[in-house]
N, C-alpha and C positions, 0 to 999 in steps of 0.2 A: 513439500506439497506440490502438486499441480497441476497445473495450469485447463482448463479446457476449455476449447478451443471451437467455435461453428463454422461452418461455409471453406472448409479446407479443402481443397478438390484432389482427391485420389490421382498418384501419379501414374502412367502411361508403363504400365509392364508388360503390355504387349507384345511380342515382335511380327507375330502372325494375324495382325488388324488385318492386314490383304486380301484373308481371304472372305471377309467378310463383303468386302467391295469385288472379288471374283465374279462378272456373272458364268453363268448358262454357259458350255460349250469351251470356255478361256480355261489354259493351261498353262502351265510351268517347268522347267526343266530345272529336280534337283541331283545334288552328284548322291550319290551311292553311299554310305556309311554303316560298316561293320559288312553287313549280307544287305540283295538284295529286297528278300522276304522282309528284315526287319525297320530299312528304312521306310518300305511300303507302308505296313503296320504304323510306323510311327505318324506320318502324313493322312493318311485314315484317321487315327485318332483324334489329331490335328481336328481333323472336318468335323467329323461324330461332334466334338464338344459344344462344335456351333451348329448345331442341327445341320449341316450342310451336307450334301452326299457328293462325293468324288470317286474316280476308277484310279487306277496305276498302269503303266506300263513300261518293261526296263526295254529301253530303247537304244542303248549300247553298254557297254560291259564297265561305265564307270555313272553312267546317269539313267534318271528315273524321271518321264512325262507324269505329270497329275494332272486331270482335267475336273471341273465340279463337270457332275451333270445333273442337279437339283437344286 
């Protein structure tokens, strides 16, 4: 049988909590993984899931700026 259980608190599977605390204008510098088309996208989507809007730009031939700007 078992057991059930109240008031368990969900554990922390986050690792992109940050960009929630991102304001307005503040950006980041990620490296580059696979192309640089596809790490954009991936960070995009990142944003997207949190209603957030961000831009890209590859800034040298191994990293990638993300700025939010909403």
């Amino acid at each position: 049988m078992y057991e059930i259980e109240n008031d368990i608190p969900l554990p922390n599977r986050t690792k992109f909590g940050f960009l929630n605390e991102l304001k307005v204008g503040q950006s980041f510098v990620v490296p580059i993984i696979g192309s640089a088309g596809k790490t954009q996208n991936l960070w995009t989507s990142r944003f997207r899931v949190r209603n957030i809007k961000c831009t890209t730009q590859k800034i040298d031939e191994n990293n990638i700026r993300v700025w939010r700007i909403k």
